[in-house]
DSSP file (Angstrom, degrees, kcal/mol; ACC not computed):
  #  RESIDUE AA STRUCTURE BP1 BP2  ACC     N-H-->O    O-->H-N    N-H-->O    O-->H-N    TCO  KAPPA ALPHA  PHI   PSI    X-CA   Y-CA   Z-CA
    1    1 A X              0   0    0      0, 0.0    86,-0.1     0, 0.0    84,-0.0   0.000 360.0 360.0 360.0  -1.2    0.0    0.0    0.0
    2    2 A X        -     0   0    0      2,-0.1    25,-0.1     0, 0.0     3,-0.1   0.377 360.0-117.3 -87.2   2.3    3.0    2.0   -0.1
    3    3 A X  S    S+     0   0    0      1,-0.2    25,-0.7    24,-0.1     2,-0.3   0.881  75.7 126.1  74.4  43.6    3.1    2.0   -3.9
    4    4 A X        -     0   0    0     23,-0.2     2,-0.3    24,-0.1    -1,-0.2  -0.770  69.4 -95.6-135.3-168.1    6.5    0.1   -3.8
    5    5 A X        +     0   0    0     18,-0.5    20,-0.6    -2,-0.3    21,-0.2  -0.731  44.0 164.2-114.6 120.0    7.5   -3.1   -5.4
    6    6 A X        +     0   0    0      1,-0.4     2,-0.1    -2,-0.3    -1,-0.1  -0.119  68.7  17.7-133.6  68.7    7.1   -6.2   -3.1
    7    7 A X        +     0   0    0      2,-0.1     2,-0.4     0, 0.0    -1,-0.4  -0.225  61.4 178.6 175.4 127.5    7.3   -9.1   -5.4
    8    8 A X        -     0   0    0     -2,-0.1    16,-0.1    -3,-0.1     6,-0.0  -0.984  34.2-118.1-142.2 147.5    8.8   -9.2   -9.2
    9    9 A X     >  -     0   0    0     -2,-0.4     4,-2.8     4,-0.0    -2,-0.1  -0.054  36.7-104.7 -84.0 150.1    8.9  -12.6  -11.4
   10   10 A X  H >> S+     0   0    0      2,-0.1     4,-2.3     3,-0.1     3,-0.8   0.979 125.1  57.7 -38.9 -61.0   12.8  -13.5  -12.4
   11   11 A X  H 3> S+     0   0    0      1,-0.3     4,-3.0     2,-0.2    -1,-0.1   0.803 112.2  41.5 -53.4 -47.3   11.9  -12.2  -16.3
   12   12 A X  H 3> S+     0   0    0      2,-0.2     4,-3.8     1,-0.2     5,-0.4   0.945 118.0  47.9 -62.7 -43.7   10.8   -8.3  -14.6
   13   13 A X  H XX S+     0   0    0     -4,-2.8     4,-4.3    -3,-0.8     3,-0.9   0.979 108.2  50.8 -44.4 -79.2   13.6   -8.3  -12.3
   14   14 A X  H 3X S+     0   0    0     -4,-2.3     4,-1.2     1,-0.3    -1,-0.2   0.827 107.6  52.5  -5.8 -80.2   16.0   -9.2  -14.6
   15   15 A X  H 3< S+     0   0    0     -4,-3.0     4,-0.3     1,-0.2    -1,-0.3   0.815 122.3  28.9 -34.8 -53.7   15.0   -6.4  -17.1
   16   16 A X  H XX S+     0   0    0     -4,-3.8     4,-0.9    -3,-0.9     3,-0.8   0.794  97.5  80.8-102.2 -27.4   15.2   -3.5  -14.5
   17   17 A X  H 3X S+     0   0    0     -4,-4.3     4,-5.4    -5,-0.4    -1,-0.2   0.809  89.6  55.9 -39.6 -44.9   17.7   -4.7  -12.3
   18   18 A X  H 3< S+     0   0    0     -4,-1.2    -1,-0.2     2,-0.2    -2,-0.1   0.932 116.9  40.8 -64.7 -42.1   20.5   -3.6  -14.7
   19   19 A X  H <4 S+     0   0    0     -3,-0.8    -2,-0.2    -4,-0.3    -3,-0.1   0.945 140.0   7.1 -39.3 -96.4   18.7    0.1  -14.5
   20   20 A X  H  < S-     0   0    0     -4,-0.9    -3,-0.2     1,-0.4    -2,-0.2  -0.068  98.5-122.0-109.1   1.7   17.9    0.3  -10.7
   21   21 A X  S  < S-     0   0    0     -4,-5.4    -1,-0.4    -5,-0.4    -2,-0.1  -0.202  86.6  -5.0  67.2-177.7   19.6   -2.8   -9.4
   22   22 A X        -     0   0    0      1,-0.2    -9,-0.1    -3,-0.1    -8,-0.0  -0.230  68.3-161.6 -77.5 138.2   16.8   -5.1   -7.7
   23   23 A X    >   +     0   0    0      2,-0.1     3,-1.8   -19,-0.0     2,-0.7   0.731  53.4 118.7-104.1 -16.1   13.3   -2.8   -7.7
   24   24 A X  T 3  S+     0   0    0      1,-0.3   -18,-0.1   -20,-0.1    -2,-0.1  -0.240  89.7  12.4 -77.2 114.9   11.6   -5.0   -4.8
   25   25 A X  T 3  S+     0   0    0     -2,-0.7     2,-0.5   -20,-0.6    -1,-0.3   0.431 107.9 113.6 113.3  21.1   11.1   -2.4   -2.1
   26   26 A X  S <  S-     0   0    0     -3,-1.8     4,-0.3   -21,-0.2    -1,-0.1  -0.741  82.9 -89.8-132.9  86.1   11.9    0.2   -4.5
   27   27 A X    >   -     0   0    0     -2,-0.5     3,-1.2   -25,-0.1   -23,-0.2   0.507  36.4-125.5  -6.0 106.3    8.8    2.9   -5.6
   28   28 A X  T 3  S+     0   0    0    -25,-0.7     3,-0.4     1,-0.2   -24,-0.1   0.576 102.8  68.5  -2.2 -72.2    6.6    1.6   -8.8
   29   29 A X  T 3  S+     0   0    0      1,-0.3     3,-0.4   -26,-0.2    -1,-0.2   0.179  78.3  82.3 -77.5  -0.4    7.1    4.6  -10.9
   30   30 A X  S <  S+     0   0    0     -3,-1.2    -1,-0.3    -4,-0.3    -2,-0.1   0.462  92.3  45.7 -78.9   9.8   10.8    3.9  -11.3
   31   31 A X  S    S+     0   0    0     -3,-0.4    31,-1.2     2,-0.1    -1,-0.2   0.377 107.7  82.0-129.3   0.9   10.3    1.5  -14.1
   32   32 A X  B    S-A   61   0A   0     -3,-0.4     2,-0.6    29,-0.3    29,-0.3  -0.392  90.3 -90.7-107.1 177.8    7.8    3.7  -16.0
   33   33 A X    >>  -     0   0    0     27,-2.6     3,-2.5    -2,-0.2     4,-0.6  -0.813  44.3-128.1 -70.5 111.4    7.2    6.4  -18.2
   34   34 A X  T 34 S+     0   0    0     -2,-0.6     3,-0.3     1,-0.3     4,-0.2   0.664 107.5  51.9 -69.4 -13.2    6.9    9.6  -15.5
   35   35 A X  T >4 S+     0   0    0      1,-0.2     3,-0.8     2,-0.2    -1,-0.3   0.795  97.5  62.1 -80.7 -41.1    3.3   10.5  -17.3
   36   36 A X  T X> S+     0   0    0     -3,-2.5     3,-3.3     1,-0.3     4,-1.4   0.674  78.7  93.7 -81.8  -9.6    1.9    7.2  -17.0
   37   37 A X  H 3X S+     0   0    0     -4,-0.6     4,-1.0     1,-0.4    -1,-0.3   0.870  84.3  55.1 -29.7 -64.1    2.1    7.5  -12.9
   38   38 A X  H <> S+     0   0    0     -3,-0.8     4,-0.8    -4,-0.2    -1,-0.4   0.502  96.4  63.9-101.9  -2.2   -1.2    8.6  -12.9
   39   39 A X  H <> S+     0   0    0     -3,-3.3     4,-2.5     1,-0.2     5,-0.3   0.965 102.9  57.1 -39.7 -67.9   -2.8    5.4  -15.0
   40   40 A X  H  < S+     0   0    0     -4,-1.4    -2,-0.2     1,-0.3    -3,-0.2   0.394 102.7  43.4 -90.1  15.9   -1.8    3.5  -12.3
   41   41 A X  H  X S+     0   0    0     -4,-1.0     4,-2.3     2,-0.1    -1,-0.3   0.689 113.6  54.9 -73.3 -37.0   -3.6    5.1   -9.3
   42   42 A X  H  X S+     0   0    0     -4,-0.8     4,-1.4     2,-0.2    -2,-0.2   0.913 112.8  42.8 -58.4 -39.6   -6.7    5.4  -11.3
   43   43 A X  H  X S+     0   0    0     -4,-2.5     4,-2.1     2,-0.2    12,-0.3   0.603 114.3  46.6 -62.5 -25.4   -6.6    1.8  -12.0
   44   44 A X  H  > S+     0   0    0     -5,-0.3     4,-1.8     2,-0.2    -2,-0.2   0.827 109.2  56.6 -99.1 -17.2   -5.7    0.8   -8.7
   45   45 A X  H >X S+     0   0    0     -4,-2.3     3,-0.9     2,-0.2     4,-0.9   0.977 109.8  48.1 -35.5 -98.0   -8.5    3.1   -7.3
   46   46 A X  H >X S+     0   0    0     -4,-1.4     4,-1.3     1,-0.3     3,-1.1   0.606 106.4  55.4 -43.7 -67.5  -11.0    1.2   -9.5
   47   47 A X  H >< S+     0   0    0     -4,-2.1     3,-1.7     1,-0.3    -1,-0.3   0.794 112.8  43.1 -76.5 -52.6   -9.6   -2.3   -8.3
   48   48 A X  H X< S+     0   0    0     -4,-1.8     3,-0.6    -3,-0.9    -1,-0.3   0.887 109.8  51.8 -46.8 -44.3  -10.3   -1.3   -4.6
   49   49 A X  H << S+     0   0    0     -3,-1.1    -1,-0.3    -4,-0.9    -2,-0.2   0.621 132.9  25.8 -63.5 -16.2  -14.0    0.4   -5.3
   50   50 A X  T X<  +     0   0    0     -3,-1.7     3,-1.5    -4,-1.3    -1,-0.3  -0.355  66.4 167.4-129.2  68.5  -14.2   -3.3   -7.0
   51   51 A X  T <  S+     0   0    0     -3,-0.6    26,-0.6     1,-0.3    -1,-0.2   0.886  73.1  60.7 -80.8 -64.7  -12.0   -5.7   -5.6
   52   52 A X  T 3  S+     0   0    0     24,-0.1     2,-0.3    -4,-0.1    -1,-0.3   0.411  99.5  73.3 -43.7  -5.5  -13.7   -8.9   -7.5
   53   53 A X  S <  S-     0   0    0     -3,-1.5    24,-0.6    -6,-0.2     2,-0.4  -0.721  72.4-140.1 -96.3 157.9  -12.9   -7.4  -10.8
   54   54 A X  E     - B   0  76A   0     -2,-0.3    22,-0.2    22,-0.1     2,-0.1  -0.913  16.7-154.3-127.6 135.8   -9.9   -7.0  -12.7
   55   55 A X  E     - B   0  75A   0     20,-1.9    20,-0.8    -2,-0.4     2,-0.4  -0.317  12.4-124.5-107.3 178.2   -8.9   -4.1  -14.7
   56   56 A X  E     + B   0  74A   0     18,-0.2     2,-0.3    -2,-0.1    18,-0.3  -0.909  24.7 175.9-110.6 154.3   -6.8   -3.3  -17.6
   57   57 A X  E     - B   0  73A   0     16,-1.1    16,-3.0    -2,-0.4     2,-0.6  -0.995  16.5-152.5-154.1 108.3   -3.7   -0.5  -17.6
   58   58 A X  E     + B   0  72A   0     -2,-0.3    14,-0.2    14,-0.2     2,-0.2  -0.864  26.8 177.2-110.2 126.6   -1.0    0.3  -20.8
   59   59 A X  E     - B   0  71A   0     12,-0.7    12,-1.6    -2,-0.6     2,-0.5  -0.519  27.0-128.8-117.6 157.4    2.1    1.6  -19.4
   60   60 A X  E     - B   0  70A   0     -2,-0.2   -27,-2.6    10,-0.2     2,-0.3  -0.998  25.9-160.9-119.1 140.7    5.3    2.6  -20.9
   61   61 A X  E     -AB  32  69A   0      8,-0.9     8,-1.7    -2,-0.5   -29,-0.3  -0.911  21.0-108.6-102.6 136.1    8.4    1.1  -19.6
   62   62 A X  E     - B   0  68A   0    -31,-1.2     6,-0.2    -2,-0.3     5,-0.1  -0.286  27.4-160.0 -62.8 136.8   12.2    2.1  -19.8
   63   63 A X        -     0   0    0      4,-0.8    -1,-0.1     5,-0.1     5,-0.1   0.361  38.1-102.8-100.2   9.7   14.0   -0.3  -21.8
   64   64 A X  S    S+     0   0    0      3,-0.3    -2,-0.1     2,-0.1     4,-0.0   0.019 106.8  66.9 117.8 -39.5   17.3    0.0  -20.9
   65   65 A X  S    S-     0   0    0      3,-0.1     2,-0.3     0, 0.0     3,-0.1  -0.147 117.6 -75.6-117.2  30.5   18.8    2.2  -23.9
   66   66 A X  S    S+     0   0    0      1,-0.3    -2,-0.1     0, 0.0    -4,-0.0  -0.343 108.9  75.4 121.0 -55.7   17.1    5.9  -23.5
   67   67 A X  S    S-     0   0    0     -2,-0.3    -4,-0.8     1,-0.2    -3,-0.3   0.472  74.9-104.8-119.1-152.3   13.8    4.9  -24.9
   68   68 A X  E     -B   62   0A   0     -6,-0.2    -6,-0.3    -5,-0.1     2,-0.2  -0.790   3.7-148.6-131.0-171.4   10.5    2.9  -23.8
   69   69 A X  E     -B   61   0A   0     -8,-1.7    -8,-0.9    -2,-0.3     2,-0.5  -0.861  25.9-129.4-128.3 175.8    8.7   -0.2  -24.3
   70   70 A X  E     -B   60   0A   0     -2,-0.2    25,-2.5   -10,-0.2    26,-0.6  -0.965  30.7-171.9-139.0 133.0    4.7   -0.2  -24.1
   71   71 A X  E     -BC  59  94A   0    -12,-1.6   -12,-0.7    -2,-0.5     2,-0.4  -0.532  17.5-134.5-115.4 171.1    3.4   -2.9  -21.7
   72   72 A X  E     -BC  58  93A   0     21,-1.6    21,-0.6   -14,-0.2   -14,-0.2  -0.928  26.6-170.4-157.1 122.3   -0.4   -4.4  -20.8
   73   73 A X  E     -BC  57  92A   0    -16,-3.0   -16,-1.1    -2,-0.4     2,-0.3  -0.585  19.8-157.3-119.0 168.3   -1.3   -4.8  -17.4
   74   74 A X  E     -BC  56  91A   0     17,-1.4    17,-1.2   -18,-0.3     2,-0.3  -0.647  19.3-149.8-134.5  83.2   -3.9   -6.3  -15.7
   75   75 A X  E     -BC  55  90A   0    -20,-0.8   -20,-1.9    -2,-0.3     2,-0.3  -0.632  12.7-176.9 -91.5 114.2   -4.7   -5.2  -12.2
   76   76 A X  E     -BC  54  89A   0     13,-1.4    13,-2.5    -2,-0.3   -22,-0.1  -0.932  23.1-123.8-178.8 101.3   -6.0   -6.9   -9.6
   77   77 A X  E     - C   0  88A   0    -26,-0.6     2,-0.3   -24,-0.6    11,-0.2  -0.029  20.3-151.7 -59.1 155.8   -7.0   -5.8   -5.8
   78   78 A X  E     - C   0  87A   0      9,-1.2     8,-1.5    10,-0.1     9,-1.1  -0.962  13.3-167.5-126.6 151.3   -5.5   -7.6   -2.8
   79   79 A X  E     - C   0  85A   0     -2,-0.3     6,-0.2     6,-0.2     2,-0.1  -0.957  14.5-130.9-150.8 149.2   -7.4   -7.7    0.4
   80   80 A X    >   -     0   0    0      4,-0.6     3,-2.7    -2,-0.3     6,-0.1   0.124  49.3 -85.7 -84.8-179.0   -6.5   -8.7    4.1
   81   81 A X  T 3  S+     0   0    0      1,-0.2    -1,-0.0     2,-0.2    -2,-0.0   0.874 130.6  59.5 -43.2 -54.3   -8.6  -11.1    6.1
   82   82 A X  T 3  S-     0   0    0      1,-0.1    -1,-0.2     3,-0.1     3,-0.1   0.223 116.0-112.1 -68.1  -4.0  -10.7   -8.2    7.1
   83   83 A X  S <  S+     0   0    0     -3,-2.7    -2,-0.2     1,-0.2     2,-0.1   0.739  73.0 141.9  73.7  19.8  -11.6   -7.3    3.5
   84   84 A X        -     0   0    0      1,-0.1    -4,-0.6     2,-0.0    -1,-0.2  -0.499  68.3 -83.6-103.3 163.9   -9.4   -3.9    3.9
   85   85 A X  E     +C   79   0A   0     -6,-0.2    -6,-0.2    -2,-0.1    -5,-0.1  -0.519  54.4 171.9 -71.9 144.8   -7.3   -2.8    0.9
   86   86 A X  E     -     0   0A   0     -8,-1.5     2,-0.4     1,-0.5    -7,-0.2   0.283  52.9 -57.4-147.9 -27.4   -3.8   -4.8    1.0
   87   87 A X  E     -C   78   0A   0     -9,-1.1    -9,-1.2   -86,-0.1    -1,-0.5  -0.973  52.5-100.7 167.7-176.4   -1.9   -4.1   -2.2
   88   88 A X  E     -C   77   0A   0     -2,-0.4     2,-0.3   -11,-0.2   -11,-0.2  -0.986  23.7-145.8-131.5 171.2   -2.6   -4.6   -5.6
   89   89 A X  E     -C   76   0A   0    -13,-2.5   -13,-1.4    -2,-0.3     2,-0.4  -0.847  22.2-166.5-130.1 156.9   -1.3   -7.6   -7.8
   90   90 A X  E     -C   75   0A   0     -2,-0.3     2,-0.6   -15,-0.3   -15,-0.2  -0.930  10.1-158.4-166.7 111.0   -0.5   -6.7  -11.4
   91   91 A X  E     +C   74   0A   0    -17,-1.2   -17,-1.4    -2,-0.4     2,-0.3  -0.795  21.0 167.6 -96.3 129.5    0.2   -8.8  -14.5
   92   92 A X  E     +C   73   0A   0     -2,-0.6     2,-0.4   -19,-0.2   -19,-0.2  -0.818  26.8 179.8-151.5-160.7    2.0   -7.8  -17.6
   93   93 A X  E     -C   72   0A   0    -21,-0.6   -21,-1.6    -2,-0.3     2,-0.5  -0.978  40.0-107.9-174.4 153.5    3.7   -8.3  -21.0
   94   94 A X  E     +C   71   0A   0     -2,-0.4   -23,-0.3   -23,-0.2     3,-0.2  -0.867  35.3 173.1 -86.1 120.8    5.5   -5.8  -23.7
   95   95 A X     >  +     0   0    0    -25,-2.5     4,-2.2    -2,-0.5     5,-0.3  -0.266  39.6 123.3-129.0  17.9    3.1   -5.7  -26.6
   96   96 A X  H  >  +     0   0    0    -26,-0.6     4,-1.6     2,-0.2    -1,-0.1   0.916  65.0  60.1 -58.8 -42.9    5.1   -3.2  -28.0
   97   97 A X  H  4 S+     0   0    0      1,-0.2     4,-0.3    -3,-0.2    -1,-0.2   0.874 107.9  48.7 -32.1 -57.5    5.5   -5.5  -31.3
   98   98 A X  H  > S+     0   0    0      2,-0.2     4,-1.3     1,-0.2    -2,-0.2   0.692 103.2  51.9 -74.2 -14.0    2.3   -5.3  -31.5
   99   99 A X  H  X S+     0   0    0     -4,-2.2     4,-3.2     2,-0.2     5,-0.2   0.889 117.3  47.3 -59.3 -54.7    1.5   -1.4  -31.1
  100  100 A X  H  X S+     0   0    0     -4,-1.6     4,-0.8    -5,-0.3    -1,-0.2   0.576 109.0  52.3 -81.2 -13.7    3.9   -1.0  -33.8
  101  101 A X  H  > S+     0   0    0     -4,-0.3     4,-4.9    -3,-0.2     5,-0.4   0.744 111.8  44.0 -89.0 -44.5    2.3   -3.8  -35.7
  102  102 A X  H  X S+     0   0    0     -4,-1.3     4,-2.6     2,-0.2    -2,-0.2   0.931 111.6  55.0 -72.3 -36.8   -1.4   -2.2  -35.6
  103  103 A X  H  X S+     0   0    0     -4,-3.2     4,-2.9     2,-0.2     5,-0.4   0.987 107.7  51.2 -67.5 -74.8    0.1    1.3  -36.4
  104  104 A X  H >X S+     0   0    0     -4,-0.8     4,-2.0     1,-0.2     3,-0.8   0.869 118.7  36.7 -18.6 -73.5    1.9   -0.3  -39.8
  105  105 A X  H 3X S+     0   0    0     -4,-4.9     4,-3.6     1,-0.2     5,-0.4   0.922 105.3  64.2 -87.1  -8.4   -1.2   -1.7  -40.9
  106  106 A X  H 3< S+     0   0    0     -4,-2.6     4,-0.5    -5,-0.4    -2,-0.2   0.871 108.1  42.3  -7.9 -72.2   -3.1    0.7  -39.9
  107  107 A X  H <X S+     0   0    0     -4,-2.9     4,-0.8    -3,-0.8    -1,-0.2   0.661 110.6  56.5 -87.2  -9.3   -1.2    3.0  -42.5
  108  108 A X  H >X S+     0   0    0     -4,-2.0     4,-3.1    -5,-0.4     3,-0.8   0.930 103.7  49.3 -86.4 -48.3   -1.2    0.5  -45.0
  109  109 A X  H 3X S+     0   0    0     -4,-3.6     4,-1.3     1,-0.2    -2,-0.2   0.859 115.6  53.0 -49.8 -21.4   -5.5   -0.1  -45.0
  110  110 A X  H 3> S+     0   0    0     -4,-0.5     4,-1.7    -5,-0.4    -1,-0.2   0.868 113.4  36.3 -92.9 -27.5   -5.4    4.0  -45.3
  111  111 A X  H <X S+     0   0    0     -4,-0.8     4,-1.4    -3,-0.8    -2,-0.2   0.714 121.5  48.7 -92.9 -21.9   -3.0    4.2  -48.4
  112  112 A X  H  X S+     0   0    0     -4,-3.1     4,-2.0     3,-0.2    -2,-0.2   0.945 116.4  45.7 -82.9 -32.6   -4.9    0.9  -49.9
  113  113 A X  H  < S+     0   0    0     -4,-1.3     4,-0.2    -5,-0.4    -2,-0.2   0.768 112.7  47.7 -34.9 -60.7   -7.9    2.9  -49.1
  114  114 A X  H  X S+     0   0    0     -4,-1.7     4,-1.7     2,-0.2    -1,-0.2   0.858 114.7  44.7 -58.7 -53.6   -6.6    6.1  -50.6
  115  115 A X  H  X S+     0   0    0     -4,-1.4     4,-1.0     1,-0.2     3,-0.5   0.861 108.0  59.8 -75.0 -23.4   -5.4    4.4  -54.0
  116  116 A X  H  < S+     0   0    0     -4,-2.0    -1,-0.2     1,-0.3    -3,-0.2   0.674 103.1  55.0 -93.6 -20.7   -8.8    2.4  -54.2
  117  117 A X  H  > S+     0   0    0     -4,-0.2     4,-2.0     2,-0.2    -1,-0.3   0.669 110.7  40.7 -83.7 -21.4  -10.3    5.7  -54.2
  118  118 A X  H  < S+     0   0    0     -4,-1.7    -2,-0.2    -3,-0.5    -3,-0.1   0.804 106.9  61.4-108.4   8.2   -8.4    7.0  -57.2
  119  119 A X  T  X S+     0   0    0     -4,-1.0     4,-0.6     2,-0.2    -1,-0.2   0.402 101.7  53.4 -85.1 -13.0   -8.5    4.1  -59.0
  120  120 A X  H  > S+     0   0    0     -5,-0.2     4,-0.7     2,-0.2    -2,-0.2   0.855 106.0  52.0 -67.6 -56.9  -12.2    4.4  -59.0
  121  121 A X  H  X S+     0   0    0     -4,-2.0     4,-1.2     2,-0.2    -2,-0.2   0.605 107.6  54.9 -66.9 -17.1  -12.1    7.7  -60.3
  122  122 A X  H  >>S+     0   0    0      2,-0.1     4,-2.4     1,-0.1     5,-0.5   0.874 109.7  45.2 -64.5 -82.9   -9.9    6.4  -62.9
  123  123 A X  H  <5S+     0   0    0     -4,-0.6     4,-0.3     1,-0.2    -2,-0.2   0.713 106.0  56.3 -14.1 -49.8  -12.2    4.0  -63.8
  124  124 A X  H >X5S+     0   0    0     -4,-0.7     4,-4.7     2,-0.2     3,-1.0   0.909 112.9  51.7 -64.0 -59.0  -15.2    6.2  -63.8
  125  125 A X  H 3<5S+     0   0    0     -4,-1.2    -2,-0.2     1,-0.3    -1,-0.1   0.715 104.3  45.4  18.0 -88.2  -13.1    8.2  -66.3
  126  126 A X  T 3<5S+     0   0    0     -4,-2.4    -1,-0.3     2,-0.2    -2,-0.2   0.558 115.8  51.9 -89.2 -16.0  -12.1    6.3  -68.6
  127  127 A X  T <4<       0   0    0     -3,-1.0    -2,-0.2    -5,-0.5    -1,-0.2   0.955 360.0 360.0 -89.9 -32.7  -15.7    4.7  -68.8
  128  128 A X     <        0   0    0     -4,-4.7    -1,-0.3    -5,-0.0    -2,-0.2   0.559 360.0 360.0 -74.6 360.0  -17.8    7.5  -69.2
């Protein structure tokens, strides 16, 4: 509840440790983008006001060299015996391939899109 890291899988560790050395005990918001900070209090608001749901969060992460990676999380309340707010538990994965994948075709359905339109008017054209 202190917003700070108390359990990270080898794979996460791994990743940031060369950044920050080992992040467990060590304030969330070191592994992010400083703008996305405010995702994950809204999200982790919602998962207490719900605790049997889970919600979704896309975060950007340092990669190591300067730049970022863009991750999707999945957020998850924890509660004590007592039902009281206890932490929150958060899964995630780099989909960043894929961001970059949807943007690509993205721009290709708008240029097939584009040409389909002036091939049409060609068409019309030539017919009339």
């Amino acid at each position: 509840m202190l917003g700070q890291y108390s359990y990270v899988n080898k794979y996460y560790d791994d990743k940031f440790s060369r950044i920050h050395g080992s992040i467990v005990g060590q304030p969330y918001h070191i592994t992010m983008h400083p703008d996305d900070t405010n995702i994950c209090q809204e999200v982790s608001a919602k998962c207490f006001a719900n605790p049997d749901e889970v919600f979704p969060a896309t975060i950007r992460k340092h990669d190591g060299k300067g730049g970022y990676i863009i991750t999707q999380w999945e957020y998850s309340a924890i509660m004590d015996e007592a039902n009281n707010p206890a932490g929150v538990f958060c899964l995630g994965y780099d989909i960043t391939q894929m961001v970059i994948q949807q943007s690509e075709l993205y721009e290709a359905k708008t240029t097939i899109e584009k040409n389909k339109k002036i091939l049409e008017e060609i068409a019309w054209n030539q017919s009339h």
